[in-house]
C-alpha positions in Angstrom: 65.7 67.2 -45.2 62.8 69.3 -44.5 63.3 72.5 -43.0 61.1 72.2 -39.4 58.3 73.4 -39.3 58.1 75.3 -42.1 58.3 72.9 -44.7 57.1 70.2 -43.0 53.6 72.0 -42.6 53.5 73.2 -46.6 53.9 69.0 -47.0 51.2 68.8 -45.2 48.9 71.2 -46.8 49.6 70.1 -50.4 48.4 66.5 -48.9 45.8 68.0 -48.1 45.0 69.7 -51.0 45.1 66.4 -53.3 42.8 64.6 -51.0 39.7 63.6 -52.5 37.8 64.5 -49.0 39.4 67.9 -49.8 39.1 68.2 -53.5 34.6 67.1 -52.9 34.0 70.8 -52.3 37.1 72.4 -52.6 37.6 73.1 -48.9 34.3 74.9 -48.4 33.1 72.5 -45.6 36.7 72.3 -43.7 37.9 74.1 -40.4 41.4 75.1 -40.1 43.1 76.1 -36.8 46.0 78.3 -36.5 47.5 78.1 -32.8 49.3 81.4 -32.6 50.0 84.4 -34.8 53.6 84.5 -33.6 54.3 80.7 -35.5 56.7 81.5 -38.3 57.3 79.2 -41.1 61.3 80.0 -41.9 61.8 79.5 -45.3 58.3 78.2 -46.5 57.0 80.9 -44.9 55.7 82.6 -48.5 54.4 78.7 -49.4 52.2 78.4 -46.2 51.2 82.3 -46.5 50.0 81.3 -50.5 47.9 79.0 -49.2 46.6 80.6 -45.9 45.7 83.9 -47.6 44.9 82.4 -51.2 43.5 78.5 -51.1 42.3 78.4 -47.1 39.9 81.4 -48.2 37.3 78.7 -48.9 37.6 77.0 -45.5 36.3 78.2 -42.2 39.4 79.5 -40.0 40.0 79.5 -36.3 42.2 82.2 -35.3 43.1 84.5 -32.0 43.2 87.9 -33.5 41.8 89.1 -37.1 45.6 90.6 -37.9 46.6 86.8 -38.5 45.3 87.9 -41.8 46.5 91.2 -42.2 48.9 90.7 -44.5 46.1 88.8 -46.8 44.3 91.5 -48.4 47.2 93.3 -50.6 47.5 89.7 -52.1 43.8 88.1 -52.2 40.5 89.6 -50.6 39.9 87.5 -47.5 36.3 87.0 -46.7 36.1 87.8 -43.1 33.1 86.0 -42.4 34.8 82.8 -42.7 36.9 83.8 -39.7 35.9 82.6 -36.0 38.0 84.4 -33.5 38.6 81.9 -30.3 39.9 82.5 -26.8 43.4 82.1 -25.8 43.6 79.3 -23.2 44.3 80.2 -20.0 48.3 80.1 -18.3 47.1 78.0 -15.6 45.0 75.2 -18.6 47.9 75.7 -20.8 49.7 73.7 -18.6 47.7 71.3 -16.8 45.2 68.9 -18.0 42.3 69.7 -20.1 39.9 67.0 -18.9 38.1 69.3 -16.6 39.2 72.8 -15.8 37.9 74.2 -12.8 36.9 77.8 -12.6 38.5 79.5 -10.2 36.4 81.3 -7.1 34.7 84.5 -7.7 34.2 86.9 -4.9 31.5 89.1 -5.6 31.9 93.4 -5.5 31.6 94.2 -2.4 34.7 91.1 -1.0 36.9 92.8 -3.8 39.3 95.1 -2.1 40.7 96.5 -5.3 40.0 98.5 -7.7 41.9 97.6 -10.7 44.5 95.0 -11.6 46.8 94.1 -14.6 50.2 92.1 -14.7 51.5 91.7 -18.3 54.6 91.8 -19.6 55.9 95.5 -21.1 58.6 96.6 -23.7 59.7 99.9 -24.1 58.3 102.8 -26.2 59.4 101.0 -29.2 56.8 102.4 -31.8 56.6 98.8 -33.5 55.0 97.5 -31.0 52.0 99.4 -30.7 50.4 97.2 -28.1 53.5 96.9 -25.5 53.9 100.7 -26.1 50.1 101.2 -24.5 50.9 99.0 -21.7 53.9 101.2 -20.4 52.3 104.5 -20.9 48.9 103.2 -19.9 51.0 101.1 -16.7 52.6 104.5 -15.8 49.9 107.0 -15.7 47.3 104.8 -13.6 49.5 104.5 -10.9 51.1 108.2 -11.3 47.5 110.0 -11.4 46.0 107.3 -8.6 46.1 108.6 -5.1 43.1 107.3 -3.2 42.3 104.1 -5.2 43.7 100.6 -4.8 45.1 99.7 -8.0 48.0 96.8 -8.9 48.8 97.6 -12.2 52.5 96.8 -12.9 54.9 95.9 -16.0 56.8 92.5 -15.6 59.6 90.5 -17.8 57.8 87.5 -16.6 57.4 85.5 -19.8 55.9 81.8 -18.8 54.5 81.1 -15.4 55.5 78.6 -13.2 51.9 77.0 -10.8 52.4 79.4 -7.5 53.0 82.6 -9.9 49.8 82.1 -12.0 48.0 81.4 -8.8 49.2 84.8 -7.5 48.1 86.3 -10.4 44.8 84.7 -10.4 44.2 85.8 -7.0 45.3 89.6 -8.0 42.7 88.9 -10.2 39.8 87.5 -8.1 40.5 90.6 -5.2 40.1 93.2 -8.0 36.7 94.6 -9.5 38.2 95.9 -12.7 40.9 94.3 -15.2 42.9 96.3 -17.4 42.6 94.3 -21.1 45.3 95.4 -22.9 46.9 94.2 -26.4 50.5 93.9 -26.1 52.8 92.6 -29.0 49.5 90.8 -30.8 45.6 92.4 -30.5 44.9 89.3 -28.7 46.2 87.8 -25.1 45.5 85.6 -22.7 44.8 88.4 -19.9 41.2 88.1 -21.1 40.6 84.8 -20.6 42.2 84.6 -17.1 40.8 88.1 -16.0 37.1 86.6 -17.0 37.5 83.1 -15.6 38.5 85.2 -11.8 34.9 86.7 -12.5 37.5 90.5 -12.8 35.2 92.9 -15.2 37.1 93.1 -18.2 38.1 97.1 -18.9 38.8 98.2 -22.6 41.2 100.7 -23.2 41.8 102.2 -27.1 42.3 102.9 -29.8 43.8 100.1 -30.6 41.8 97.8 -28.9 42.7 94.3 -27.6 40.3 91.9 -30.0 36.9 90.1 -28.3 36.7 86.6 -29.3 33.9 84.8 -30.0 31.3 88.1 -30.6 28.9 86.3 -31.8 28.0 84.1 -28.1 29.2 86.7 -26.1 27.7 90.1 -24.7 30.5 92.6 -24.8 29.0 95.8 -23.8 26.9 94.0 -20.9 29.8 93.0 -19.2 32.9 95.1 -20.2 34.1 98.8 -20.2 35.4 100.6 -23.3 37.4 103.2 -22.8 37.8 105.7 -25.8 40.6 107.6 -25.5 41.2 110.9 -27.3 44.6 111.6 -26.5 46.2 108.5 -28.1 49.3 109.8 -30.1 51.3 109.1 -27.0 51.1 106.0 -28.3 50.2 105.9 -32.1 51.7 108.0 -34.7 48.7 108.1 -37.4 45.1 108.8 -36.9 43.5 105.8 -36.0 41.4 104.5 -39.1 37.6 103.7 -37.0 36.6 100.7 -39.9 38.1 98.4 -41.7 37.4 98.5 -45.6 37.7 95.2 -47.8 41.2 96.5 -49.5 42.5 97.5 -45.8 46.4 96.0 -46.1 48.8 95.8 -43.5 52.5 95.2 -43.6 52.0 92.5 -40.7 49.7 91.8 -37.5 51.6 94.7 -35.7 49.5 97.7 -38.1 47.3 99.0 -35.3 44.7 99.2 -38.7 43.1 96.0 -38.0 43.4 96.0 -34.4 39.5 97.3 -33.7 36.6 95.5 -31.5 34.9 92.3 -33.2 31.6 93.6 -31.8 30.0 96.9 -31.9 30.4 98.4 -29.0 30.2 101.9 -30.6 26.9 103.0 -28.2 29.0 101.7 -25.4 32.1 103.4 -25.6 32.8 106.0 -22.8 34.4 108.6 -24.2 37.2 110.4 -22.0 40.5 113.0 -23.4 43.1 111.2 -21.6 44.1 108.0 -19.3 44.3 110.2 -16.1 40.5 109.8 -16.7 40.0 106.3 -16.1 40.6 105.7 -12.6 38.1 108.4 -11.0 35.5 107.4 -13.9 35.7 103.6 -12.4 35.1 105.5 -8.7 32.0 107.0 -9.5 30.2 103.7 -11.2 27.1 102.6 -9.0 27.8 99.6 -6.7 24.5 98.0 -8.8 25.8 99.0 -12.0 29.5 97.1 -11.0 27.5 93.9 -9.7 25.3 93.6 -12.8 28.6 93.5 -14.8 29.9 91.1 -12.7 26.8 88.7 -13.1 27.1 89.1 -16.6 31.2 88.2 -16.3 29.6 85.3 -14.3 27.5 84.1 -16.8 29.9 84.0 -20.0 33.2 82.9 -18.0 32.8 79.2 -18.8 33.0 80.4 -22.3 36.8 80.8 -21.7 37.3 77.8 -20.4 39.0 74.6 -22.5 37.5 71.2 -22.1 38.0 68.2 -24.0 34.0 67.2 -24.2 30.9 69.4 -24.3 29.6 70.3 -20.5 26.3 71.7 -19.5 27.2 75.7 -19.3 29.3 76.2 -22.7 32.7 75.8 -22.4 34.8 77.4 -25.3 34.7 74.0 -27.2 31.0 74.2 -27.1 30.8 77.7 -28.0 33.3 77.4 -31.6 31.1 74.3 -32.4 28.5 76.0 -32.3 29.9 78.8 -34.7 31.0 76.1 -37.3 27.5 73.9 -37.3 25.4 76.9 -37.7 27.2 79.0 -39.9 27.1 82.2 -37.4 30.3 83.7 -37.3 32.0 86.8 -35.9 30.0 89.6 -37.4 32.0 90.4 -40.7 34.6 93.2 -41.0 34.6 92.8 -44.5 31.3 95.4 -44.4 33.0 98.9 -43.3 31.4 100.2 -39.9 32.6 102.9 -37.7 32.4 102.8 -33.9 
């Protein structure tokens, strides 16, 4: 009996892999799609992981977060320009039809009342968790240095949403200017996705940094903030390594190593000592400066969006087409740069 799903999905592969559609160009001109870097393989997780990180090299790969291949390295060089890093779908489209998502409403500036806004679930200052261990710190000192500013930036348990909770959460969203974008227990969450779709300007906080999907369509620094932080041993041990060589190895998708920007965004970073920093630095932006972010959040947030056909203004299906027919992926980490 095979052991589910494990085994059942190396089956599959090694079908694949004696296909003659497969065996015409070894692979080269196939796209594989890996739903989540949390799906374990129980004990054919070393079989899957051969052929992932050894055999799939050939293919083009959809992923959420470049640390699905962390552990690929140390075993076989993995050419990271065969990677396209895609969106996570939304709460709200995860669980209602795809057929024709609707975007939600999008107050401009001046109708958002708050400042900043993030809801995500929190662990505590478990070090192997790099991600959950920003979120608490990061969670705690907004709210204990903010005094004037509205902000609702909280820690839940909450770990799937029911309709009326993701709606209060989009609407947190849509009365906010600023988003907190955070990683949590991967680089990659779906916080972006919903904080972009409410038209919220997406705010970077790092090192580590939560990852940017689909770099290649999608303006980063035009309608984001990057926060640099220089006082981040509160929540990482080592000094935080600013590129990514071709040997870099991880022991899994938790090494804060891999978790840097898929753009550059290294002209754009604002660079501040600690998070106390972050709230009076988002006071003193021009209301022109906000608003032009906002148009550009305008213009890219059907990007985030799942439909099952092509639509007029690029919806993410439209968007990862077009990085497989044209060949112009996710600018390659394989070449070291630093930020």
């Amino acid at each position: 009996m095979l052991d589910w799903p494990g085994e059942s999905m190396n089956a599959a592969y090694d079908a694949l892999l004696a296909s003659p559609r497969w065996q015409r160009n070894q692979g080269s001109d196939f796209v594989l799609y890996e739903s989540h870097s949390g799906f374990r393989m129980g004990s054919a997780t070393e079989k899957v992981w051969g052929k992932l990180c050894d055999t799939f090299k050939v293919a083009t790969n959809i992923i959420h977060n470049r640390p699905m291949r962390a552990t690929c390295p140390g075993r076989q060089y993995w050419d990271m320009n065969k990677l396209i890093v895609a969106p996570y779908v939304p709460n709200f489209i995860a669980s209602h039809s795809l057929q024709s998502p609707v975007l939600p409403a999008a107050p401009s500036a001046k109708q958002r009342t708050y400042l900043l806004y993030f809801k995500g679930r929190c662990t505590g200052k478990d070090r192997s968790f790099v991600g959950m261990t920003m979120r608490s710190l990061i969670v705690d000192q907004v709210n204990a240095h903010d005094t004037s500013a509205r902000v609702d930036v909280s820690c839940t348990d909450r770990a799937t949403f029911s309709h009326d909770s993701f709606d209060l959460v989009t609407k947190g969203m849509q009365r906010s200017k600023f988003c907190l974008i955070l990683p949590g227990d991967a680089q990659s969450s779906r916080r972006l996705s919903e904080s972009i779709r409410a038209g919220c300007i997406p705010v970077f906080i790092g090192p580590p940094y939560h990852s940017t999907p689909i770099a290649y369509d999608v303006d980063w620094p035009a309608m984001s903030i990057f926060f640099n932080i220089s006082h981040y041993h509160e929540w990482m041990d080592d000094n935080f390594p600013w590129h990514l060589k071709p040997n870099s190895a991880a022991t899994d998708g938790q090494d804060a190593t891999w978790w840097i920007t898929d753009t550059q965004v290294k002209k754009h970073l604002v660079h501040v000592e600690a998070l106390s920093e972050v709230v009076p630095y988002l006071l003193r932006i021009p209301y022109g400066v906000v608003e032009t972010k906002r148009t550009h959040v305008m213009a890219e947030r059907a990007k985030f969006s799942f439909a099952t056909k092509l639509t007029m203004s690029p919806n993410a299906v439209n968007v990862l087409l077009n990085g497989i027919c044209t060949g112009y992926i996710n600018g390659s980490l394989a070449n070291t740069y630093v930020m």
